[in-house]
N, C-alpha and C positions, 0 to 999 in steps of 0.2 A: 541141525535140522536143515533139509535141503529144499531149494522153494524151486517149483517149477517153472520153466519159461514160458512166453509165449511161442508157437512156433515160430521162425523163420521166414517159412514158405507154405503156403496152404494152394493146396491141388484139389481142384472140382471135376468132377467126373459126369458123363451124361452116357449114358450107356446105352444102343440100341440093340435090335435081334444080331446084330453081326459086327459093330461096332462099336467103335466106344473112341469120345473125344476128351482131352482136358486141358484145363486151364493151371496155368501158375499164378497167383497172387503173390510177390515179393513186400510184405507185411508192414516193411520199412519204408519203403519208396514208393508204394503203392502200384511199382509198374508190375504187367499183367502179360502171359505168353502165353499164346493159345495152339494144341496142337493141330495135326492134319490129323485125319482118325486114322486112328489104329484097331487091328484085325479081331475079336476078341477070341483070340486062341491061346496058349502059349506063347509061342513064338510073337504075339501082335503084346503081349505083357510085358515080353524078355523087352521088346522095342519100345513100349514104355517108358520101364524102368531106367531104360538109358538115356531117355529122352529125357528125363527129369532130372537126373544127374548130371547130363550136357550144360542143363538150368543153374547146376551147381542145389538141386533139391535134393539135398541127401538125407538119409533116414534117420537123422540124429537131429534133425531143422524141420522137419517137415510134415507137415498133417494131410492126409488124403481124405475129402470127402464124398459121398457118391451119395444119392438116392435109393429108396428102396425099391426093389425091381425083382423080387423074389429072384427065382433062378440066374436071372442075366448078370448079375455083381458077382454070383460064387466066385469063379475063374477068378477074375479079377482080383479082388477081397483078399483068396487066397494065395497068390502071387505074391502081391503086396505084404501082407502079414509074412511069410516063407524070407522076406527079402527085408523084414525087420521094419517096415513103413507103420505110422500109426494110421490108425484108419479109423473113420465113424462111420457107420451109415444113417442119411438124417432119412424122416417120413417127405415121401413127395408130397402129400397136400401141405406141410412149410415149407418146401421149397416155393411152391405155388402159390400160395400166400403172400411170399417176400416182395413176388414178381410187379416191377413197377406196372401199370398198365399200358403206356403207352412202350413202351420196351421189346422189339421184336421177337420172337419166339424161333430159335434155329435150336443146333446142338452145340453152338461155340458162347450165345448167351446164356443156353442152361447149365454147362462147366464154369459158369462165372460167379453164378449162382448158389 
């Protein structure tokens, strides 16, 4: 019988009408790498994707999480799934829930999240 791992590496996602930023969680050592945004096209995923890889976040270690945002994750979501990444999408009012209050509110602390 085969027992699941934890992942690796867990990747947060914050996604707006044109962009979309993320964070890497390295699970072990707790340290944390945050992107510049990227484009949310094709082309702004392909640059993702490599992005997290550069991380050493590879699709065998690695869980993607995003918020839900109806239409703006498709792209995304499906990139990610095509390129073999796990992926969840949680409800934004828990993400918003989690959020300490004194905690500043940008898109590099909500991929943190």
């Amino acid at each position: 019988m085969s027992t699941k791992k934890a992942p690796q590496y867990c990747v947060g996602i914050d996604l707006s009408d044109k962009t979309f930023v993320a964070s890497i969680l390295h699970t072990r050592s707790g340290d944390t790498n945050t992107s510049a945004p990227f484009a949310r096209t094709e082309d702004g995923c392909t640059s993702f994707v490599k992005w997290m890889q550069a991380h050493r976040a590879l699709k065998r270690s690695t869980l993607v999480a995003m918020e839900t945002t109806g239409v703006l994750s498709q792209l995304v979501c499906h990139h990610l799934t095509l390129h073999g990444y796990a992926v969840t999408v949680i409800q934004a009012t828990r993400i918003a829930r989690s959020r300490p209050a004194l905690r500043p509110k940008n898109d590099a602390t909500d991929s943190l999240l």
